[in-house]
C-alpha atoms as one frame of an Amber mdcrd trajectory, in Angstrom:
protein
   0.000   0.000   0.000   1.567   3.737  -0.569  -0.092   6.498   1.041   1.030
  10.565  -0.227   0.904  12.862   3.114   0.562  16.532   2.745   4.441  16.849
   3.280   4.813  15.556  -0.397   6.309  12.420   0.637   5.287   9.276  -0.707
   4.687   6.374   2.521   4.822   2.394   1.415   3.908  -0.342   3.738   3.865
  -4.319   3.473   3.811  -6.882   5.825   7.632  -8.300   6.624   8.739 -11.011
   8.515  11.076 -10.579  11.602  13.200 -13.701  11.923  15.049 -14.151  15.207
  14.273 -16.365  18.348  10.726 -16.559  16.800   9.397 -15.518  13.517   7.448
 -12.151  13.970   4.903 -11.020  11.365   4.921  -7.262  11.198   4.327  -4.349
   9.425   6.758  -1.721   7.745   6.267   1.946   6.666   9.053   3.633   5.161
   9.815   7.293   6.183  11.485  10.675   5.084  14.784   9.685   6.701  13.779
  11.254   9.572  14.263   8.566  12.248  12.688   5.082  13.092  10.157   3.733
  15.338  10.024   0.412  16.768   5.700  -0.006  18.076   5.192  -2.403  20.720
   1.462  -3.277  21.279  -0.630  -4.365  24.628  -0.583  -7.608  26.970  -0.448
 -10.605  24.778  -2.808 -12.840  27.283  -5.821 -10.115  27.260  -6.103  -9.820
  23.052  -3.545  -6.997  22.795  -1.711  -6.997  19.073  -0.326  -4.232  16.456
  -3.943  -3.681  15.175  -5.147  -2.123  18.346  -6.396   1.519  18.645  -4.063
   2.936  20.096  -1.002   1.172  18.176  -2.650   2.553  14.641  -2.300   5.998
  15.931   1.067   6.071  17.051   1.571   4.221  13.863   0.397   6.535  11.608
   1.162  10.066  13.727   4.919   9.001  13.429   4.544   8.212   9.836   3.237
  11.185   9.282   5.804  13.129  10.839   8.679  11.415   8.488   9.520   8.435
  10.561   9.925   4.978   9.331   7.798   2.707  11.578   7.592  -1.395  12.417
   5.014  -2.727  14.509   4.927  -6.120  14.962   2.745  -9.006  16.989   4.823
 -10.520  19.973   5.794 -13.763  20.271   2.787 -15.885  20.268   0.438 -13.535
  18.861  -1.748 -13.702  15.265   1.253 -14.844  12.893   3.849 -14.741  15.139
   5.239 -17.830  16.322   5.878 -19.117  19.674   4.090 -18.605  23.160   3.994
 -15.806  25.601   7.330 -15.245  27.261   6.552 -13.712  30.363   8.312 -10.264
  29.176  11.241 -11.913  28.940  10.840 -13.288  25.494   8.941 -10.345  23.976
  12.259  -7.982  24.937  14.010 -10.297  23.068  11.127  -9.733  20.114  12.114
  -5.876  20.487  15.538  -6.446  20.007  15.419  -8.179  16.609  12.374  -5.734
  15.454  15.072  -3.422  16.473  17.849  -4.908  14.113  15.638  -5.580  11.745
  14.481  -1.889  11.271  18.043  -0.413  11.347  18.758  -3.141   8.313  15.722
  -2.236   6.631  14.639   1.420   6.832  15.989   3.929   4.433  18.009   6.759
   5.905  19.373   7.138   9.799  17.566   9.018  12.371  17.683   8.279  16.060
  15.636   4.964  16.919  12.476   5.404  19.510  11.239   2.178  21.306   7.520
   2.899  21.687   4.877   1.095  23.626   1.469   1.202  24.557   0.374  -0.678
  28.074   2.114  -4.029  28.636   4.177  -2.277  25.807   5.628   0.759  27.084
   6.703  -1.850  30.134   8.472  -4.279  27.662  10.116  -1.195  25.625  11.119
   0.149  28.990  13.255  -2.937  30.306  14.740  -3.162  26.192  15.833  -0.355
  26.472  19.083  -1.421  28.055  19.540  -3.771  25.346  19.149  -1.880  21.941
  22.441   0.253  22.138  21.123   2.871  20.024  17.706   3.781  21.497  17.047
   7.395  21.998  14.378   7.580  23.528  10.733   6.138  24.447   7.142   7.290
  23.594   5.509   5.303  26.582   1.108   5.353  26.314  -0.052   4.367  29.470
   2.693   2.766  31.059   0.918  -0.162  33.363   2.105   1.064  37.116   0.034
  -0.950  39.344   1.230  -4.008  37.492   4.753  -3.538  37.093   7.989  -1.942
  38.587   9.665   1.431  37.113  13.505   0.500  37.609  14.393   0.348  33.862
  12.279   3.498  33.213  13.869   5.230  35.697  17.708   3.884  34.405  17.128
   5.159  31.278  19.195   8.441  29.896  17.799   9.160  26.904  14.470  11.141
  26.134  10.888  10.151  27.414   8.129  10.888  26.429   4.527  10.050  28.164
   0.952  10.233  27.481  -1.381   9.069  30.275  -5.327   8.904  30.782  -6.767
  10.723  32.937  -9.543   8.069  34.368  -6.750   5.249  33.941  -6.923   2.629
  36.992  -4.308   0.800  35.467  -1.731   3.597  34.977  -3.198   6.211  37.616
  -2.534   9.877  37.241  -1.122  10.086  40.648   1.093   7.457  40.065   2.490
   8.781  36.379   2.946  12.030  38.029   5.078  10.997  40.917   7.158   8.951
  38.539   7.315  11.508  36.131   9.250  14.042  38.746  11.938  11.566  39.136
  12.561  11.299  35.815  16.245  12.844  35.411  16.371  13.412  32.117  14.514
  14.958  28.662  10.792  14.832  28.960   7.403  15.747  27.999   3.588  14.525
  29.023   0.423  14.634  27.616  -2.717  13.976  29.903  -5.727  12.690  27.819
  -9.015  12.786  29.297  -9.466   9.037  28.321  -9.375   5.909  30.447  -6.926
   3.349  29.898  -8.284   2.169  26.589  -8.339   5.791  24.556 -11.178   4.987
  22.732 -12.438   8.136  20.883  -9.147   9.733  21.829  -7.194   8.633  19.409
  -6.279  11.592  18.318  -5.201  13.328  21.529  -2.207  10.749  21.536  -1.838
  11.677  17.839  -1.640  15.201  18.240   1.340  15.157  20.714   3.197  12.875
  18.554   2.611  15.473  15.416   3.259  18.438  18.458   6.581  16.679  19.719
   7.841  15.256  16.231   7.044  17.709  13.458   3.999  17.706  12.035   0.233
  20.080  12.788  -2.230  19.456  14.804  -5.133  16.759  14.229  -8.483  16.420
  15.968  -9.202  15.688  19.827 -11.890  14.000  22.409 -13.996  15.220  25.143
 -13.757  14.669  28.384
């Protein structure tokens, strides 16, 4: 499929394969050289995968702003072979959809691990292992269910959006960790619960606001 944005340039995507512990069906936009995304979706065992809501957007704001962008099913998941690997295994699924991007995108560009839910956990703790991560674009990163320690390690850039209503990552709690954050950040509070629907484009918009491109639509509270 090849999509023409208003910036003139001309987007393909197909679906790849990512071969490496397991074999990872995913799909691959090109970009304007402008850096590369790596999309990690929601918890495997409760029907998260790269066609989710919130997944698409970040998909196709970062697109839109020039980045190449893979977003793949974990281990286990639709095409993908294999069985859930307890986080483990999927960082190991982020590190070749890492590799594979750097082999496969056209042009450079500073690499962003980002992750939505169970996601933004998994990209978190990878983090460590994909030397040349930048930074992270972490949607509602899961704090009642799992530690911070990797977040909180990590020197490069983050950037958070968070749901208001979220009882699975609570304002409170985002807040708190987002003071101790040491280094280069920026938040975006959508009046959404954890699962965004109809807000979309709130999570879009800061993308296109923090990465390049002009506004989009929004949601209501």
């Amino acid at each position: 499929m090849v999509k023409t944005y208003q910036n003139k340039w001309v987007v393909s995507t197909k679906r790849v394969t990512i071969e490496g512990e397991e074999s990872l069906e995913g799909v691959l936009r090109d970009g304007a050289g402008r850096g590369r995304i790596v999309i990690c979706h929601p918890h495997p065992l409760y029907g998260g995968a790269m066609w989710n809501n919130v997944v698409e957007a970040v998909e196709d704001a970062f697109s839109e702003c020039g980045y190449a962008t893979l977003k793949f099913n974990f281990r286990g998941v639709g095409g993908s072979t294999g069985r859930y690997g307890e986080g483990e295994g999927e960082i190991r699924d982020v590190e070749a959809a890492a590799a594979f991007l750097r082999r496969e995108a056209q042009g450079s560009g500073p690499l962003i691990l980002a992750g939505y839910s169970f996601g933004a956990w998994v990209c978190a703790r990878a983090a460590a292992r994909v030397d040349d991560a930048a930074g992270l674009f972490l949607v509602a990163y899961p704090f009642t269910v799992y530690d911070t320690k990797e977040l909180l390690a990590f020197r490069g850039k983050v950037w958070f959006a968070g749901g208001a209503y979220d009882d699975i990552s609570p304002l409170d709690s985002l807040m708190a960790v987002y003071k101790e954050i040491q280094t280069e950040k920026a938040i975006k509070v959508v009046p959404s619960s954890h699962f965004f629907e109809g807000c979309e484009a709130e999570i879009a918009d800061f993308i296109r606001e923090s990465f390049g491109a002009g506004k989009g639509g929004g949601c209501g509270a």
